[in-house]
N, C-alpha and C positions, 0 to 999 in steps of 0.2 A: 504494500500500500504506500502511497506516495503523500510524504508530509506529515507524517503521524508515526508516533515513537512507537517502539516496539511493546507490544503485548496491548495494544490496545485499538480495540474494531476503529473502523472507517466510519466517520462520521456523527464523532462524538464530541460535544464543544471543548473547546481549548487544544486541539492537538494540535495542530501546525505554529511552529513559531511565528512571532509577526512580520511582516514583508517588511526588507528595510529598503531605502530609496534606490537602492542602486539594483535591488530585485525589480520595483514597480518601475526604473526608467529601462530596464531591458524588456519587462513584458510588453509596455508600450512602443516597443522597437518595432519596425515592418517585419521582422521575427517574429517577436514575441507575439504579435497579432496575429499574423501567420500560425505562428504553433496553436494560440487559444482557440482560432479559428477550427482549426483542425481538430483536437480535442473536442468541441465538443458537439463535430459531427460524429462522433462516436459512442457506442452503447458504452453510457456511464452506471448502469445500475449494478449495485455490490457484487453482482456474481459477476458482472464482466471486469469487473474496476482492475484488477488485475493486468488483464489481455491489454487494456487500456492505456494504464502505465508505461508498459511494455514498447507500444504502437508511438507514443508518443516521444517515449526517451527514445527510441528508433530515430522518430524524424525529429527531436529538437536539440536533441544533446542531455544530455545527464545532468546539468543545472537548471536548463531552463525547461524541459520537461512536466518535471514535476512541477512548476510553476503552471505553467499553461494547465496543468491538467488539478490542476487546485483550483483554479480560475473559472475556468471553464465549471466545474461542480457546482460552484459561487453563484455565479450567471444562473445557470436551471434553476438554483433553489430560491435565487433572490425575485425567480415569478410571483413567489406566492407572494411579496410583500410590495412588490414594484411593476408595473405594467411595462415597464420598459427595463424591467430586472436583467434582461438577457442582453442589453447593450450596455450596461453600466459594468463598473469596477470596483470590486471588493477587496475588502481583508474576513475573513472566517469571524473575527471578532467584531467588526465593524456591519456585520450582516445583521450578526445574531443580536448586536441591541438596537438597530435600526429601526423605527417605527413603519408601523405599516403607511403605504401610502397615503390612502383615505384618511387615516388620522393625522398626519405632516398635515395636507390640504389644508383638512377641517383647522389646523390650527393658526396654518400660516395669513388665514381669513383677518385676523385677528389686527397684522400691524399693513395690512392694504392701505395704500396711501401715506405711509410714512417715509419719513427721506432717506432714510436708510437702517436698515436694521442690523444688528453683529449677531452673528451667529458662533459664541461662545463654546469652545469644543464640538466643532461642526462635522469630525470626520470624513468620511467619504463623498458628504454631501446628501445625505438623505434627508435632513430637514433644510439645510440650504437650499437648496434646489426650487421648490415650493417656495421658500420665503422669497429667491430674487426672482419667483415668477409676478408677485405682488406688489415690489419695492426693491430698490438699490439695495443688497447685500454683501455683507463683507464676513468672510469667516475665516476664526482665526481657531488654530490648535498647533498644539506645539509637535504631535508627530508628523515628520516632512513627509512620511511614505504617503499618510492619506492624504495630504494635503493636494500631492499631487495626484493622486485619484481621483479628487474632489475637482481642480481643474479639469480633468480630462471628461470627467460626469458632466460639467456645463457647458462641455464646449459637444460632447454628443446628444444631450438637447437643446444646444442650441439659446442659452442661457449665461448674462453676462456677471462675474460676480468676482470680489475682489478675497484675494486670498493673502493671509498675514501670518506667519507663522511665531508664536508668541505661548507662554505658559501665564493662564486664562487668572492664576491664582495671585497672578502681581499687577493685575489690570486694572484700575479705577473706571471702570467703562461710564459714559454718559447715553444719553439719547433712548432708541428701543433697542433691548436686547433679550435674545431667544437665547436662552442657556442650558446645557444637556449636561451636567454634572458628571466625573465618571462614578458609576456606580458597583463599580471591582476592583479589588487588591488581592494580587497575588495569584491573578487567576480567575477569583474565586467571588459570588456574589456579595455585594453589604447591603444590610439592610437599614441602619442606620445613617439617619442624614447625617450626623455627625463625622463619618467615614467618609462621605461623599467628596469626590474632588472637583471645585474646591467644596469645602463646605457648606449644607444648605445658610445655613445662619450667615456666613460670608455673603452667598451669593443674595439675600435676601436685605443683608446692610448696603447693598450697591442702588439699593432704592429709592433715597430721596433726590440721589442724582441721576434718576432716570426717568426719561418721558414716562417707556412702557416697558416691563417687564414679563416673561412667562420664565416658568422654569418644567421643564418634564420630569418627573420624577415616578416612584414607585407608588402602584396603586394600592397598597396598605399603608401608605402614610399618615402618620400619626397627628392627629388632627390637633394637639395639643402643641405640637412643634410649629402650626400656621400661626400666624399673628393674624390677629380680627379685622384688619385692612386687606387680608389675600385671600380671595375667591378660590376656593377647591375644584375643579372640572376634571370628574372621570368620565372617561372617554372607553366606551366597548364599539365594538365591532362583528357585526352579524352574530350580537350576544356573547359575545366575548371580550371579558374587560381588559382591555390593551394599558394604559398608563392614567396618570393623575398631573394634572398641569394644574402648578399655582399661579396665578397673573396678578397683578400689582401695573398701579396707577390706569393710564389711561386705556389701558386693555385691559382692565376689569368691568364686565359687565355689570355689574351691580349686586350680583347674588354671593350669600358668602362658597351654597355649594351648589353645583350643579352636577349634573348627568345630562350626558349628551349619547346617544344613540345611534351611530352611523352601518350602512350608509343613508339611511333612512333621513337623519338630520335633525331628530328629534331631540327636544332639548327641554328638560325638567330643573327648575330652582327651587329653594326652599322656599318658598311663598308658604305666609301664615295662615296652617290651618289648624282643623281644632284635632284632640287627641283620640284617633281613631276608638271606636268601642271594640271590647274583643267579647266575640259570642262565637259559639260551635259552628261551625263547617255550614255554608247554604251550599246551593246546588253547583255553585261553580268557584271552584280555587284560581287564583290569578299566582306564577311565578313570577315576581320583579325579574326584568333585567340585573345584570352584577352589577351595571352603572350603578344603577339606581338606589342598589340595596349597600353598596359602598360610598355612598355619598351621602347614604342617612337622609334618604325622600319617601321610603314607605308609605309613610303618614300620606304624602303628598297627592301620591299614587291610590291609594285607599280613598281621598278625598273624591280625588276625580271619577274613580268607577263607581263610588255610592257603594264602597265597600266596605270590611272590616279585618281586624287582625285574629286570629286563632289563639292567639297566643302573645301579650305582650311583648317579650322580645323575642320569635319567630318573625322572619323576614315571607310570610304566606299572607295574602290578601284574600279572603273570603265573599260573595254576592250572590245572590238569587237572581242578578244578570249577568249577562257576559256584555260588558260597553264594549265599544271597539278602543282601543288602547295600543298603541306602540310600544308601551311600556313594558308589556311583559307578555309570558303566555297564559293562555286559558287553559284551566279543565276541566271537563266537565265530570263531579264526583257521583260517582254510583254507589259506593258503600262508605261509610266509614264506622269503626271496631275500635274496642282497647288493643292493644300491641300487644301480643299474644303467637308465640311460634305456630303453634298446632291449629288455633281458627283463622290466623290468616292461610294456613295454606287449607284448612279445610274450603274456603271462601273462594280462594284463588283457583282452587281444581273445578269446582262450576263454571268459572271464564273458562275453561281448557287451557291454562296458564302455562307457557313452557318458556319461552323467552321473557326471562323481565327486565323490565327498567326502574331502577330505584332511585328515587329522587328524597334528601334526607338533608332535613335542619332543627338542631337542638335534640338530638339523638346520637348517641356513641357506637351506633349499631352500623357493621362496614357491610356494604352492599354484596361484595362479594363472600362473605361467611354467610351472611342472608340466604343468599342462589343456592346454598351449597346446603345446609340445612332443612330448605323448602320442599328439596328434592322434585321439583317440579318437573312432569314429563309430557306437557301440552304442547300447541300446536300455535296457540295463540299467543302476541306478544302481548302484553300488560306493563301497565304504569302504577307502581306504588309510591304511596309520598308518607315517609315516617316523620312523622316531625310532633308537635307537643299542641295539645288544646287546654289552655286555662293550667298549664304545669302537668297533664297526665299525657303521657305517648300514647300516639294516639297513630294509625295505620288506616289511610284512607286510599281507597280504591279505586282510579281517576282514569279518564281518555283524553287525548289531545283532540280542544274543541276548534274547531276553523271558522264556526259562525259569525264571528265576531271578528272584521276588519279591520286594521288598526291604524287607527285616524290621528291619534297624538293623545 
């Protein structure tokens, strides 16, 4: 396998050391282009990866080989987050924390019309890109390798943007600045802002001398580490919660938290309402989106369907309608039981249960011991949702409902 230490599979984060300048100006060589080129007309999937290596250090040389055919891996995988992933340039580590498209977009909406924005530890150009499609950008990071990836990303969309190579941690920046913190040492994830490079508290003091600030950060962020001036926005994706962006000054919308829902565009604030009631299960359960349920809008969302909670702190919205709603999904419940091994599966073999799906909050109970104790041997898939009514476990027996459009 090529680029990856020994004893350890293909395609596992951290194995390739980092590209240094003098790798990324030979891949960008009419070689290097050449060789990536060729890479990755070739069956790259683990059972060939091998053959591939081979094919490649054949036609590129034994240095730059393995480069192109790293590269080239890059390219494929970086579809799923870039629509133009397969023409852009990578580093392995510069993919993996990259935001997905649609959310860069969604964010860079934010400094439109401003004179120029810095794009603080900008990397390869994933969120750059977006920003100087909106406004004059400049992006500064102190490793040369991506910096010059990042050039080479705007000039194949066609995208003008000034590049500064600088360490973001001795900057006094002014005006708007998009700032991407690094969030690893040693490898290895942090989850504390205080580990963050530079510092969130750092990057968060650079604020009275800023027009506009965002910062991207992690979507369990401790909401006690926000100061009362920075708006919280988690950001999911086709239901999947991608990051948490705090904004300060003139790109703060006004809400202290939001959830936004793309691609959809959907966008929930804490607007004041009153304190959901919690009563037993009606005929239809709503799941929050994670936005949602991570940004502490429940309430919000319970307001709008004319719904209720199961369960004071269960993140489950309850209705005798199903409104139409972006916000989450419906279901519609057929049974609900005390939590109990032997009657739920006695309940569940009536559906002809064989495939399930388990859906589970405020329960220590793992889905997979569940399947396995059930012993279920139907035909039918089924949806169970464990989760707590009024403090007792409580096993409701639910279908995914479509009635209900979902309008916002």
């Amino acid at each position: 396998m090529v680029g990856h230490p020994a004893r350890l599979p293909a395609g596992q984060p951290g194995q390739a050391a980092p590209l240094t300048p003098e790798q990324v100006r030979r891949l960008l060589t009419p070689a290097g282009r050449s060789a990536v080129g060729f890479a990755t007309a070739l069956d790259l999937s683990p059972a060939a990866r091998l053959q591939a290596a081979e094919a490649v250090r054949g036609v590129a040389g034994p240095e730059l080989g393995p480069l192109a055919l790293e590269q080239a891996l890059l390219k494929v995988r970086a579809l799923a987050k870039h629509p133009a992933g397969d023409r852009l340039w990578w580093t392995r580590e510069a993919l993996e924390q990259a935001s997905a498209y649609d959310v860069a977009v969604h964010r860079a909406q934010r400094f439109a019309g401003a004179d120029r924005v810095l794009d603080l530890g900008c990397s390869v150009g994933g969120d750059l890109l977006p920003l100087a499609a909106v406004a004059p950008a400049v992006g500064v990071d102190l490793d040369e390798a991506r910096l010059l990836l990042a050039r080479e990303n705007a000039a194949v969309l066609g995208l003008d943007v000034a590049l500064v190579r600088a360490d973001v941690t001795r900057l006094e920046p002014t005006g708007a600045v998009f700032a991407d913190p690094a969030r690893r040492a040693g490898g290895r994830r942090v989850f504390d802002p205080r580990s963050y490079t530079p510092r969130l508290d750092s990057v968060l003091g650079w604020l009275p001398r800023l027009s506009s600030l965002a910062v991207k950060v992690a979507p369990g962020i401790d909401y006690a580490l926000v100061p009362p001036e920075i708006e919280v926005e988690i950001v999911s994706l086709r239901g999947e919660v991608k990051e948490a962006v705090l904004w300060g000054g003139l790109a703060r919308r006004g809400a202290a938290r939001t959830a936004t829902l793309l691609p959809v565009g959907a966008v929930l604030t804490d607007e004041p309402v009153a304190d959901p009631q919690v009563r037993p299960p009606g005929r239809f359960l709503l799941e929050p989106d994670g936005a949602v349920v991570r940004a502490h809008l429940v309430a919000q969302v319970a307001d709008r369907v004319g719904g209720w909670l199961l369960d004071s702190t269960i993140a489950y919205v309850s209705a005798d309608t199903a409104a139409p709603t972006s916000y989450g999904r419906w279901y519609e419940v057929l049974e609900t039981l005390p939590f109990g091994l032997k009657p739920l599966r006695d309940r569940l073999r009536t559906y002809d249960a064989g495939p399930l799906v388990v859906k589970k909050r405020g329960t220590a109970v793992e889905p997979e011991v569940l399947r396995r104790q059930l012993k279920l041997t139907g035909s039918t898939e089924v949806t169970v949702v464990l989760t707590r009514t009024a403090g007792r476990q409580t096993a409701l027996i639910v279908r995914p409902f479509a009635g209900a459009s979902a309008t916002g």
